[in-house]
N, C-alpha and C positions, 0 to 999 in steps of 0.2 A: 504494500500500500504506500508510496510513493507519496501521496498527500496528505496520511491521515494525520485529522487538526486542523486541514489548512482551511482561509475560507478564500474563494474565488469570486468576483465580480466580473461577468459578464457582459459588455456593450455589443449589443446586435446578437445576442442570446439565440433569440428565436429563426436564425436563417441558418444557413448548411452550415460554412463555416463553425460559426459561435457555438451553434447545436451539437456538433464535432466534439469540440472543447468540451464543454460544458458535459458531454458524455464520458468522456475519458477521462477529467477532470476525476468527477464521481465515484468512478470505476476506481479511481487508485485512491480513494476516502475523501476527499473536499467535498465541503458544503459549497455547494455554489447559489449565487444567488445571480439570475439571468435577468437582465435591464432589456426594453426594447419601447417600441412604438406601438405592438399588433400583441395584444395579450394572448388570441387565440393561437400564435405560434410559438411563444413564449410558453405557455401550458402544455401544448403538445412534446415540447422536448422537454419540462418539469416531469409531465407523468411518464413520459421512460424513464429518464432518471429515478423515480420512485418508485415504479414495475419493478425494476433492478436492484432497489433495497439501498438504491441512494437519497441524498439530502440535496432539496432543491428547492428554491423559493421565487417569486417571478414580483415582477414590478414594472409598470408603464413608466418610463424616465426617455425625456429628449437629452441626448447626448452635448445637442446644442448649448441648450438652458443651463446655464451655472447655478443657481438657485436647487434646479432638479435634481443638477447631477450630486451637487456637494450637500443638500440633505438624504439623499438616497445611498450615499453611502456614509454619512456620521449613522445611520438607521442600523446600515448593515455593522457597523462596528460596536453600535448599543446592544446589538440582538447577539454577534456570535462572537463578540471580545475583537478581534482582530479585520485587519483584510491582507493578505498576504499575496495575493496575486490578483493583479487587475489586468483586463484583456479588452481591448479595443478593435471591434472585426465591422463596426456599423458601414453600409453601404455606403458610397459614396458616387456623386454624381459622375457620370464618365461624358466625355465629348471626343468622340472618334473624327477626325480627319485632320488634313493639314493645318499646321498651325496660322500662316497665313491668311487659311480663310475662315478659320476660327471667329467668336464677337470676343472680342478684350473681356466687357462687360463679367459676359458670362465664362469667362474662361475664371475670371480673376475670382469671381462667387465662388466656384467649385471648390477650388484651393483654401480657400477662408474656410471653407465651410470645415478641411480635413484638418486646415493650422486649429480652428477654435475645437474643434470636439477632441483632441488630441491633448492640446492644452487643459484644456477645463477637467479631462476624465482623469490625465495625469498627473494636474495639481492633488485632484480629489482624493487621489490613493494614495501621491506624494504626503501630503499633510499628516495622516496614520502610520504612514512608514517609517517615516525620517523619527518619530516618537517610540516606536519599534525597534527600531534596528534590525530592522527585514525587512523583505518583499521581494517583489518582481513584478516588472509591466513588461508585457508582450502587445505587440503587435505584428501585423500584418504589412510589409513595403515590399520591397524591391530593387533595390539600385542593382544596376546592370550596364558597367560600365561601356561592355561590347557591343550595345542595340544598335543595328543597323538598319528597320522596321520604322519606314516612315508613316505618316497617319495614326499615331498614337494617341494625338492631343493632349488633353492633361492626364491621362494615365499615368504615365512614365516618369510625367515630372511629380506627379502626386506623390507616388510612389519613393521617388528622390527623397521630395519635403518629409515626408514617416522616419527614412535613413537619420536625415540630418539632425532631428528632433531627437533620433534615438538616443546620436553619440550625443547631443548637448546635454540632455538627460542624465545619458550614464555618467559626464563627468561632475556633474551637481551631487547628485544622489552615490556615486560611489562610495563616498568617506561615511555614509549611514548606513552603508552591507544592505543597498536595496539598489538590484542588477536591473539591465532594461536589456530588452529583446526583443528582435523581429524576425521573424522565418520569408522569405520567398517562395513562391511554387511553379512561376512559371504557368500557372493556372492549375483549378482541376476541375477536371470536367464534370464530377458527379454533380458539383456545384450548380452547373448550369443546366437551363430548359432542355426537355426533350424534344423531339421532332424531327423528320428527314430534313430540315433545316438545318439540323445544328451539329448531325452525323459528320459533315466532312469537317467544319471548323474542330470537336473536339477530336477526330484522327489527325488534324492536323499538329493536333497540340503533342498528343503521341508519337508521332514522327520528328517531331522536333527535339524529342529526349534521346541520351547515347542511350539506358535503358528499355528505351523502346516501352516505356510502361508512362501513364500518366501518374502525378502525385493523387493521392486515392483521399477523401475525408477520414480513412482508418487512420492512414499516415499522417495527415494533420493530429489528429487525435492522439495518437501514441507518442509523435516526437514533441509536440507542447506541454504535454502533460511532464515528462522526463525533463524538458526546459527550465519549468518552473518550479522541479522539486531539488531538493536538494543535492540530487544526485550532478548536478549540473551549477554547484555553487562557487563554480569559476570563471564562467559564461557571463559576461556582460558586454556593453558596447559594441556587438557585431549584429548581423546577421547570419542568419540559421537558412543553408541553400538548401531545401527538398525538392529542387525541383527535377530531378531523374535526370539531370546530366544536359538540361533545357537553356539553361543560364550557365556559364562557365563562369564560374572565377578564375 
């Protein structure tokens, strides 16, 4: 049991991703408590977690909202003493094509929107941690030095700004033995819609790994879990590559 004791906070809970976590999480003993926007996908991955004889708790919280985010978690630290791993996986707005013919406007929204919910969730768990002397924040980026895939838009760079935030983080938060982390994946496909639509994009994703296998939700699930337990309490300030050999360092 990998976590047992720990408690987990959740942002984007209720989608594949966070649902991943937040099962694996479980799985190795954390109480997790899943934040989201849409209770009835938020409760849908509460009750597997509690089919399976885990601890799980749900709560409608804008990731946005500083107000929301930072009583929604002093709440969770009244109810289970601590928070020791906080996880940020919320959607964010994507705008595919050249940058060129991009609007500023909204290019520049998208990015605010990942700096502030980034910020705000991070203060939120920062503030219990640093009191602590533990934790962990994960997240979800990307930097990928070698991209040579134009029409990205703010994907890429989004994913950049997650990196940047990470290392400025870890070196704040260092000297309090509370590590920050972000894995890559290069995508995964279970993540995304079905439909003969979507068939050739995620073999695409597959063939783009030396593996030849896509990163899987199991695989999210097992190496986040190992991330933020201790077994891993030398790990800070990097990124975590899963992505089957997709991304090269």
């Amino acid at each position: 049991m990998l976590l047992e004791n720990k408690t987990a906070v959740i942002y984007g809970g209720g989608g594949a991703i966070g649902g991943a976590m937040a099962r694996g999480f479980a799985a190795e003993g954390a109480r997790v408590f899943l934040a989201g926007r849409t209770p009835a996908t938020l409760d849908a991955v509460a009750e597997d977690i509690r089919a399976a004889g885990g601890l799980a708790e749900t709560a409608r919280v804008d990731a946005l909202d500083g107000d929301a985010v930072n009583g929604w978690v002093d709440s969770v630290v009244a109810t289970a003493g601590s928070v020791d791993v906080s996880v940020n996986v919320i959607s964010h707005e994507t705008l595919f094509g050249p940058l060129m013919e991009l609007p500023a406007d909204a290019f520049a929204r998208s990015l605010e929107k990942i700096a502030r919910t980034l910020m705000l969730t991070t203060q939120a768990a920062a503030r219990h941690m640093v009191k602590q002397g533990s934790g962990v924040i994960l997240h979800f980026g990307g930097s990928d030095s070698g991209n040579r895939s134009p029409g990205l838009g703010n994907v890429q760079v989004g994913c950049e700004m997650v990196e940047a935030m990470r290392r400025q983080w870890a070196c704040e938060l260092g000297p309090h033995s509370v590590r920050v982390l972000s894995m890559k994946t290069g995508g995964v496909a279970e993540s995304m819609p079905d439909g003969p639509e979507m068939a050739p994009v995620k073999q695409q994703m597959v063939d783009a790994t030396l593996l030849k296998r896509a990163t899987t939700l199991a695989d999210v699930s097992r190496i986040a879990a190992f991330l933020v337990s201790d077994h891993a309490a030398t790990m800070t300030s990097t990124q975590v590559n899963i992505s089957a050999g997709a991304l090269v360092d």
